[in-house]
C-alpha positions as CSV (number, residue, x, y, z in Angstrom):
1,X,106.9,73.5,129.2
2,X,108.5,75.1,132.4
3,X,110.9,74.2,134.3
4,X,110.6,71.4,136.8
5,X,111.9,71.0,140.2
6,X,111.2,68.8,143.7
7,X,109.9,69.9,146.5
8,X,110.7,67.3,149.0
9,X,108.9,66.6,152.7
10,X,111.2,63.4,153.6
11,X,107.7,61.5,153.9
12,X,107.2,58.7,156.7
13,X,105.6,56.0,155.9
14,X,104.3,53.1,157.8
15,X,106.3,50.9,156.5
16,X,109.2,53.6,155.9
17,X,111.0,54.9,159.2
18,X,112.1,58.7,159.8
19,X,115.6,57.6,159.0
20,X,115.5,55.6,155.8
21,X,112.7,58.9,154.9
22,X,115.7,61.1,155.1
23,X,118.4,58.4,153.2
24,X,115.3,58.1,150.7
25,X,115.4,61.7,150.1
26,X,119.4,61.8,149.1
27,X,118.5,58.9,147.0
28,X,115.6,60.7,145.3
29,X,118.1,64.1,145.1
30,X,120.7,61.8,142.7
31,X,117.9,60.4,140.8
32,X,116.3,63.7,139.8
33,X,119.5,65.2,139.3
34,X,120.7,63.0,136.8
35,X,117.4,63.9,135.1
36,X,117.8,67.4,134.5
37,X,115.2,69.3,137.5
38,X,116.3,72.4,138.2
39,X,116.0,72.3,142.1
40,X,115.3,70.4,144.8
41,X,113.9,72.0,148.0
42,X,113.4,70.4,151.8
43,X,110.0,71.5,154.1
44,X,110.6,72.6,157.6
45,X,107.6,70.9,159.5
46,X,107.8,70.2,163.4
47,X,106.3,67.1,165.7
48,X,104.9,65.6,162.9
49,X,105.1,61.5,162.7
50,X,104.7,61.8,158.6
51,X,107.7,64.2,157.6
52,X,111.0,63.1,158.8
53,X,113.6,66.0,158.5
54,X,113.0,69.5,160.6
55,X,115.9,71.2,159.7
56,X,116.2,71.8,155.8
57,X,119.7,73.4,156.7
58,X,121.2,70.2,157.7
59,X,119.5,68.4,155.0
60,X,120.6,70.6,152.5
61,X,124.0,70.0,153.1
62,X,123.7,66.8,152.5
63,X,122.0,67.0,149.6
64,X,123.9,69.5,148.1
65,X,127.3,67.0,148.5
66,X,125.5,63.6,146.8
67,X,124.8,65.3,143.7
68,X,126.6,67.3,140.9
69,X,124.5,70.2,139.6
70,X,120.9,70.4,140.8
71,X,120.5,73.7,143.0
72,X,119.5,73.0,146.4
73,X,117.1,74.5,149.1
74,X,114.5,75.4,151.5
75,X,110.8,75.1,151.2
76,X,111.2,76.9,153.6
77,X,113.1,78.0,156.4
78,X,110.2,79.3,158.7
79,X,111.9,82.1,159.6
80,X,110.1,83.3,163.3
81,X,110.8,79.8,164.7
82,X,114.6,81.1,164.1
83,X,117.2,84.0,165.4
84,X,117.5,85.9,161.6
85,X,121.3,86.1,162.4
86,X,121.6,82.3,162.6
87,X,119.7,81.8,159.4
88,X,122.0,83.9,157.9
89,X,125.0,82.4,159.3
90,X,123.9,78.8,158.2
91,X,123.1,79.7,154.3
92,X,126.4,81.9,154.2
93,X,128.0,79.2,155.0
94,X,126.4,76.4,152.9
95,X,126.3,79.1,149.9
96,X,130.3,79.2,150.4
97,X,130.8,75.2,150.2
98,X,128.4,75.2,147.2
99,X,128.8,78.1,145.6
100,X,125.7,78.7,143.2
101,X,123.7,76.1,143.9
102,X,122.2,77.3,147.4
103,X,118.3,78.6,147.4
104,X,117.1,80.1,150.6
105,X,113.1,80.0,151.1
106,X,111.7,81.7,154.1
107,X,108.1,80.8,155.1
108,X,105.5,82.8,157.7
109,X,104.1,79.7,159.2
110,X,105.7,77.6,162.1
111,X,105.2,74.7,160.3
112,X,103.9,73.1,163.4
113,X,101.0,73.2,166.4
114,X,101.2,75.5,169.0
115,X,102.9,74.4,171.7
116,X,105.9,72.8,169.4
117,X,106.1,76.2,167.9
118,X,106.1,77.6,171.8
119,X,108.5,75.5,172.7
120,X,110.8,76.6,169.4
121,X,110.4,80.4,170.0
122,X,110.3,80.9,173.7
123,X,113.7,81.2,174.4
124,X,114.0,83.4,171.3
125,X,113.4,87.0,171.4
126,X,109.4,87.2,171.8
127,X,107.7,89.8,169.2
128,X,104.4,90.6,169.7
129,X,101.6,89.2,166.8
130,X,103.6,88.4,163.1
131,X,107.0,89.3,163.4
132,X,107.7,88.0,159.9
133,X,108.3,91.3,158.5
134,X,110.6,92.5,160.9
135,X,112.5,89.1,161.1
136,X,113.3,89.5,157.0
137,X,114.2,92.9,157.5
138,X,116.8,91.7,160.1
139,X,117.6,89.1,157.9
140,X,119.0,91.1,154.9
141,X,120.1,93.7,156.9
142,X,123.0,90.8,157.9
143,X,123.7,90.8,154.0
144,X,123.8,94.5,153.4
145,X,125.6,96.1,156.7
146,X,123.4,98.6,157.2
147,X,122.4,98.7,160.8
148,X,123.1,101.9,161.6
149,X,125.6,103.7,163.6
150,X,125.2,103.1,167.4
151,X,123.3,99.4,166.5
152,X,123.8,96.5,168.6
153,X,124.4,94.8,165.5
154,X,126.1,97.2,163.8
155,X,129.9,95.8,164.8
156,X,128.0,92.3,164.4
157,X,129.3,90.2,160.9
158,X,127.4,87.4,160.0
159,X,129.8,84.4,158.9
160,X,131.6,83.7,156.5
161,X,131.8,87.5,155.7
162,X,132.9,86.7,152.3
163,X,130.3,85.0,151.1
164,X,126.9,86.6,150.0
165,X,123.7,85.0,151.2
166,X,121.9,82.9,148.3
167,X,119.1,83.7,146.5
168,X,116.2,84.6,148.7
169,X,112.7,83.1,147.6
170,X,109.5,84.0,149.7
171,X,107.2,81.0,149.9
172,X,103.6,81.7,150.7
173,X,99.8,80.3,150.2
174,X,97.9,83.9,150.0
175,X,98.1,87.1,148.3
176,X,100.0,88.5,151.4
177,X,103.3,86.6,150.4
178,X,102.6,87.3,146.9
179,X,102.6,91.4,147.5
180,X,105.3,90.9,149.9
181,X,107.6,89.0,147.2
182,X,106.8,92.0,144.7
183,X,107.5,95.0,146.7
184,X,111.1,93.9,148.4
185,X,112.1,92.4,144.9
186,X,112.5,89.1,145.5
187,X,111.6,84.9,143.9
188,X,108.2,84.3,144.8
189,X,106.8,80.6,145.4
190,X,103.5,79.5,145.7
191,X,102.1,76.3,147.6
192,X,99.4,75.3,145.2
193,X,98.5,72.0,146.7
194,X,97.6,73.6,150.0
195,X,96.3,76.8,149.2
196,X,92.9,77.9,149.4
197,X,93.6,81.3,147.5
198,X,93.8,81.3,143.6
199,X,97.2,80.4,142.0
200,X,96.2,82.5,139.5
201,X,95.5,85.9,141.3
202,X,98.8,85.6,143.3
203,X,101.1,84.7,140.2
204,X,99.5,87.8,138.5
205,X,99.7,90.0,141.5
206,X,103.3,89.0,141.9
207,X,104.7,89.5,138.2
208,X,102.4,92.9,137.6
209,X,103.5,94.6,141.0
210,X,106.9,92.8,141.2
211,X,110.0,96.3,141.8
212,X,113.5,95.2,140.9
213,X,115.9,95.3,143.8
214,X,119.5,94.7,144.7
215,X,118.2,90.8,145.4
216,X,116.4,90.2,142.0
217,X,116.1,92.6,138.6
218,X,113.0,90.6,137.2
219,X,110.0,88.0,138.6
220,X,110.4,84.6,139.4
221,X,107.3,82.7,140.0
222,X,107.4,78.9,141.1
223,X,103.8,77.1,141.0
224,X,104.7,74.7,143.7
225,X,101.8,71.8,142.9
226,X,101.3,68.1,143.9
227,X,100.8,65.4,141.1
228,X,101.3,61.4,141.3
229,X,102.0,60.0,137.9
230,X,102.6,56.2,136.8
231,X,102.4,54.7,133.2
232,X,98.3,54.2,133.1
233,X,95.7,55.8,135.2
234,X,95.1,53.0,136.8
235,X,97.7,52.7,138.6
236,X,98.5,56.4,139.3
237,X,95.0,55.9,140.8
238,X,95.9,53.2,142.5
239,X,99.3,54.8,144.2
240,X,97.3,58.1,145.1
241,X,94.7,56.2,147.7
242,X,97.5,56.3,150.4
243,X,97.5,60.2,149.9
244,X,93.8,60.6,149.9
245,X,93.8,58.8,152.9
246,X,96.4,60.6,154.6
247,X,95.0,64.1,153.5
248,X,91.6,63.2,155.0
249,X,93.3,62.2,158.1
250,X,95.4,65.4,158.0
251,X,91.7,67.3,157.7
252,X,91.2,66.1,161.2
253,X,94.2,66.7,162.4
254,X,95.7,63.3,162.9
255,X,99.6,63.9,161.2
256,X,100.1,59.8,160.8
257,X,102.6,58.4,158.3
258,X,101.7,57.7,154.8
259,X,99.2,54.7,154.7
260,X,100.5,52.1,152.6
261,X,97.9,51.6,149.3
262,X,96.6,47.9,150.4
263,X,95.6,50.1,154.1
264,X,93.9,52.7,152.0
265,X,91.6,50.3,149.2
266,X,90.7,48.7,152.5
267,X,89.3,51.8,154.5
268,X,85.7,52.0,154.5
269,X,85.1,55.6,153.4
270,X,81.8,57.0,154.1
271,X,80.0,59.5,151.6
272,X,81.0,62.6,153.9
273,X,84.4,61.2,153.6
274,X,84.6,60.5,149.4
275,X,83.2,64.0,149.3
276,X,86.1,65.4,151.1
277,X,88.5,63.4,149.1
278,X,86.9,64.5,146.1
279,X,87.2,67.7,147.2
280,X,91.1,67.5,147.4
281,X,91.3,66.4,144.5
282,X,91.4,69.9,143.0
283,X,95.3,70.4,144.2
284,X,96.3,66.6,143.4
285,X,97.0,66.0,139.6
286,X,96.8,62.0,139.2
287,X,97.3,60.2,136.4
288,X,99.6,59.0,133.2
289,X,102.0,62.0,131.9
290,X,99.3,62.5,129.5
291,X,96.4,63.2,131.5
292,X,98.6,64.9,134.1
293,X,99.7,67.3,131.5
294,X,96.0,68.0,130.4
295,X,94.9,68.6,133.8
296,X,98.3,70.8,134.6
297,X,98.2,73.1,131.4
298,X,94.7,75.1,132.0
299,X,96.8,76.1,135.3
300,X,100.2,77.0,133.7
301,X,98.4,79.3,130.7
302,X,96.3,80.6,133.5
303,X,99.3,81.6,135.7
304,X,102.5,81.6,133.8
305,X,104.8,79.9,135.9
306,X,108.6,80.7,135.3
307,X,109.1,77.2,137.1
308,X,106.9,74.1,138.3
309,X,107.9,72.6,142.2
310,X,106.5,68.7,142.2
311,X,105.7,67.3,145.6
312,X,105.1,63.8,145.5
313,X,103.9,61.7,148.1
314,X,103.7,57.7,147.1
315,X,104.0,54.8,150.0
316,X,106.5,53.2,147.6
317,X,110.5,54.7,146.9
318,X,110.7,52.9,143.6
319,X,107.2,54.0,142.2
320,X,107.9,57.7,143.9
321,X,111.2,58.2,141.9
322,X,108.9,56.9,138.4
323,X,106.6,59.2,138.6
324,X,109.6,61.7,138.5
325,X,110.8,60.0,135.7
326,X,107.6,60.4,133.7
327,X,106.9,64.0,134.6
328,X,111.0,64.4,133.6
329,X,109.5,63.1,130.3
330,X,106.6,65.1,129.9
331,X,107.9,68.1,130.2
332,X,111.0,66.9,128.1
333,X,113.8,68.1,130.2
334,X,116.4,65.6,128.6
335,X,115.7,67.9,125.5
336,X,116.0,71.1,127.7
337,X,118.9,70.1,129.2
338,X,120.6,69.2,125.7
């Protein structure tokens, strides 16, 4: 089995406020830690009432300091809602008080509506259409001092100046990310459990076309996926009803905090509506490690990840951090670890 790591979107719950979302995610950070996943990773999302934490920078730091040896970073930084100097300035320095252990994913989206992502950018430097390109290039120019002579930035040092930026991973939901990643050399990451596109096109696309570079010298796929596991299907059943709810209301725009499980069993769903949850179903794996891992392995021999990124969403802390004790399991990392 791959390797297994968290991707982490502080989740509010209605019974769960932002600030015991974000203690709840430190907590979750020790537990998985002690298990063996490889990384954990926080979202940048924007004016939304169900993810607590905006600023994965801060939250890394946090993170980073309550545990031991689990690497720690973005999922993403979205990097035009952001000056590319400051970005770099942030993960030099968090790369410098945890040396090795500091991932830096940069996203294309604004992870929010319009007008919060207005209200982010406009007193930012305002590029015309997707400046995403040009923001990266910026980016690692910081790293590799070569703006050249007669710059603006070319007397400029990003801080600390001995200190090298950490690994950079493009995160993305399309092939566009997926071609990007491969042709500038850099970890690629894919967001299977909202993607429309095909895990397995972009995973190929990436590895096939990936061109060594100065940031990576060989492919690194993640298959970020969502899954909800508990001892018996019953119950992983059970626990997932809050998060078909909560997608369903996402589908119509309504961002509300997770729904506990007695809310969802008790919402009267109409046919249109169990056809839509059905339907998004196909990027939520439910069930007891067994069936989880059935249901996961046609997708990992399909697209070959080097690494699996679990987001879970569950109402409950306690039953969250089991079904990242049973997927630890599954996928034996006590014995990979060892």
């Amino acid at each position: 089995m791959p390797p297994l790591s968290v991707l982490d979107l502080s989740v509010v719950t209605t019974g769960t406020p932002p600030a015991k979302a974000l203690r709840n995610s430190i907590d979750l950070a020790q537990h998985v830690d002690r298990l063996g996943y490889v990384r954990y990773w926080l979202a940048e999302h924007h004016n939304l009432a169900s993810v607590a934490s905006p600023v994965p920078a801060i939250m890394i730091g946090q993170i980073a300091a309550a545990t031991q040896r689990i690497r720690v970073g973005s999922g993403g930084v979205m990097l035009p809602n952001h000056a590319p100097l400051v970005v770099a300035e942030q993960f030099k320095m968090l790369e410098a008080l945890f040396s090795g252990r500091i991932d830096l994913g940069l996203g294309r989206a604004p992870g929010t509506d319009g007008a919060t992502a207005y209200a982010l950018r406009s007193r930012l430097d305002r590029r015309e259409g997707d400046d995403f390109l040009e923001r990266l290039h910026e980016l690692t120019l910081w790293e590799t001092r070569e703006f050249p002579n007669g710059h603006p930035y070319h007397n400029v040092v990003a801080m600390p100046d001995d200190t090298p930026l950490p690994p950079i991973w493009l995160l993305g939901s399309s092939d566009y990310s997926a071609e990007l990643s491969a042709q500038v050399g850099m970890g690629f990451a894919f967001a299977h459990h909202f993607a429309s596109h095909d895990a397995v096109d972009a995973m190929t696309n990436y590895r096939n076309r990936f061109k060594p570079s100065r940031w990576r010298n060989a492919p690194h796929a993640i298959l970020a996926v969502a899954a909800i596991v508990a001892d018996t299907d019953e119950e992983a059943e059970k626990l997932a009803s809050s998060a078909d709810l909560n997608r369903l209301r996402r589908d119509r725009g309504q961002y509300a905090p997770l729904p506990s499980v007695e809310e969802a069993l008790a919402y009267p769903y109409s046919e249109s509506e169990r056809a839509s949850v059905a339907r998004n179903r196909s990027r939520l794996f439910v069930g007891s490690p067994a069936t989880v891992i059935q249901k996961l392995s046609p997708l990992f021999e399909a697209s070959k990840p080097d690494e699996v990124m679990v987001v879970t969403a569950i109402y409950d802390h306690g039953a969250r951090k089991r079904s990242y004790d049973l997927l630890a399991e599954a996928f034996q990392l006590g014995k990979a670890a060892a």
